[in-house]
N, C-alpha and C positions, 0 to 999 in steps of 0.2 A: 468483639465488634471492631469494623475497621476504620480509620479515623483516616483524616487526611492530612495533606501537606500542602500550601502553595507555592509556589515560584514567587520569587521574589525579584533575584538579580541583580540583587544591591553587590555584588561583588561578583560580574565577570559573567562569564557562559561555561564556566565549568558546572557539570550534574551533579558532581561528585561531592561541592564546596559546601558544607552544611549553613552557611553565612546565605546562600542563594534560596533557600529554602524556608517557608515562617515555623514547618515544624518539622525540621531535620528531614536529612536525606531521603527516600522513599524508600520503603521496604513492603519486605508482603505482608506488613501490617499495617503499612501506610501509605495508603493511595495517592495518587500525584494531578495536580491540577493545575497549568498554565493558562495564565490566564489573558485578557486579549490585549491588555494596559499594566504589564507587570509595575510595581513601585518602581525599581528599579530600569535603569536605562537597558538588559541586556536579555536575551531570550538564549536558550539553552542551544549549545554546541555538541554535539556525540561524538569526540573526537577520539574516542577511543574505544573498549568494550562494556558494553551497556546488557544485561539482560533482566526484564519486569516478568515478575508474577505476580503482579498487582494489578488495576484497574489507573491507566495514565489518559486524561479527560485532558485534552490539547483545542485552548481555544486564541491562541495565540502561535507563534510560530516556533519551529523543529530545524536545525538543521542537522544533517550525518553526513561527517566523513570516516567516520571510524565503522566498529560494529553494534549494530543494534539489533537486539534479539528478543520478539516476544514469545515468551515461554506459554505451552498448554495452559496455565491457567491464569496467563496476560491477558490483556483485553489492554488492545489502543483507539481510543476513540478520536477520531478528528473532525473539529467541526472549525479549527483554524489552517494554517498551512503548514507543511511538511515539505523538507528539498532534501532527496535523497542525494549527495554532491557527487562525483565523479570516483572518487576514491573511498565511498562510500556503500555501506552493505547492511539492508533492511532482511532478516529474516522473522515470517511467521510460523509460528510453532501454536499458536491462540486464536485470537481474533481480532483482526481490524475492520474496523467500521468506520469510513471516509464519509461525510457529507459537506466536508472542504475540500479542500482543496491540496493534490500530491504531485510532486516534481518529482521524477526519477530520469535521474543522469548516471545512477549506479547500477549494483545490482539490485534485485529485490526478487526475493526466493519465497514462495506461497507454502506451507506446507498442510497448511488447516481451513479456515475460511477467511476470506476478503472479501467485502462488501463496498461497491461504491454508490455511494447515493450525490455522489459531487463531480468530481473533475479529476480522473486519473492522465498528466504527460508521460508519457514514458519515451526517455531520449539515451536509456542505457537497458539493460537484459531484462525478462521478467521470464521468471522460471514456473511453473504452476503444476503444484504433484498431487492438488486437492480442488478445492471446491472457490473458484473464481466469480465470483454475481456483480454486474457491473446495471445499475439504475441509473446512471447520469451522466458523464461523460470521459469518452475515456480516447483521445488521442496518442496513436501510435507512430513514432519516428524511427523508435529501436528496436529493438529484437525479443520477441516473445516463444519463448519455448515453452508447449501446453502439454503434458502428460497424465492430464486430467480433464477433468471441466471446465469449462467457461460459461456460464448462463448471461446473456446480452439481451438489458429490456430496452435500454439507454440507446445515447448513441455510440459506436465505434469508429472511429474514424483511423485507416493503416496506411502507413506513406513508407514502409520497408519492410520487413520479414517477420511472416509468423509462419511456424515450424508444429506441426503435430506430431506428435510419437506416442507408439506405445497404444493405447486406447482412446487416446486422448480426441476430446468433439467441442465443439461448439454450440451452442442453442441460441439461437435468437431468435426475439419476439420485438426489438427493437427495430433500429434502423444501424444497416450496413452495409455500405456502399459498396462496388462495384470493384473496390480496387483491391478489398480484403480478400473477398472472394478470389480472384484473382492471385495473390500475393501466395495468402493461403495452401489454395492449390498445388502451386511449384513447388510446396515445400512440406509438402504432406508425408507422414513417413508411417501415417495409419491407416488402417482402411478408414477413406476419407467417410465423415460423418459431420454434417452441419445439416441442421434442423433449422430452416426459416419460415414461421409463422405467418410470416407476410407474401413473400415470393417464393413458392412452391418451385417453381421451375428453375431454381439454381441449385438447387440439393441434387445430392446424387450420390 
């Protein structure tokens, strides 16, 4: 049976630091939980190589500049904030499930399923080689390269380049503005396929 671990922070923003933690470091027999008022004054730094195969329940805040990698049988759950930093690199290999709130100014590489049910920024690359589901909201400033799915109930909102390749489509049953389509389009490198539920007459 798996036990857990909380954040504490009584010493620093290091992951690594067992002092940060109330019951040692996290492993894949100890699940990890930050929480929204750690005791401590400091919430976790990823400044260097991170990878979970555990279940990490985030209701407080994330930041990466280094790497962090959830592994096939990871599961990140965020129902507080996450800022992916500039020099920073989010891979999934498992599962994230957002109903907070994510900042990415780095990169962030999908390989398995993403879910958002909150608030995706993306102001740095988003790669997607798998299964994308977006329920809430997902503004785009930077660069998204899709060679898979994107399922859109939410809203979308694209202010610079999304790139398809390869097989890769979009489905929405949300709301997406005028300018995705658009962006989109130029930059299509698949037989273009976008499914909108709502406005039949922009597919093609």
């Amino acid at each position: 049976m798996n036990s857990m671990t909380s954040w504490t922070g009584k010493n620093g923003k290091n992951w690594f630091d067992p002092e940060n933690w109330s019951e040692g470091v996290p492993s894949k027999e100890l699940h990890a939980y930050i929480p929204v008022n750690p005791s401590g004054k400091y919430f976790p730094l990823i400044s260097d190589k991170l990878s979970i195969d555990f279940t990490l329940k985030n209701d407080g805040k994330i930041e990466i500049e280094g790497f962090f990698v959830v592994k096939e049988n990871g599961i990140l759950q965020n129902d507080g904030f996450i800022e992916n930093l500039e020099t920073g690199t989010l891979v999934n290999s498992g599962n994230i499930m957002n109903t907070g709130e994510i900042i990415n100014s780095g990169t962030f590489d999908n390989h398995k399923i993403f879910t958002n049910s909150g608030t995706l920024h993306n102001d740095g690359l988003i790669e997607n080689e798998n299964t994308f589901v977006n329920l809430g909201n997902w503004l785009n400033t930077g660069t998204i390269d899709n060679f898979s799915m994107i399922a859109n109930s939410g809203t979308f909102e694209n202010f610079n380049i999304i790139e398809n390749k390869r097989e890769g489509k979009i489905e929405d049953k949300g709301f997406i503005p005028e300018e995705l389509i658009n962006d989109f389009s130029s930059e299509n490198y698949a037989p273009f396929s976008i499914k909108d539920f709502k406005r039949q007459d922009i597919s093609s």
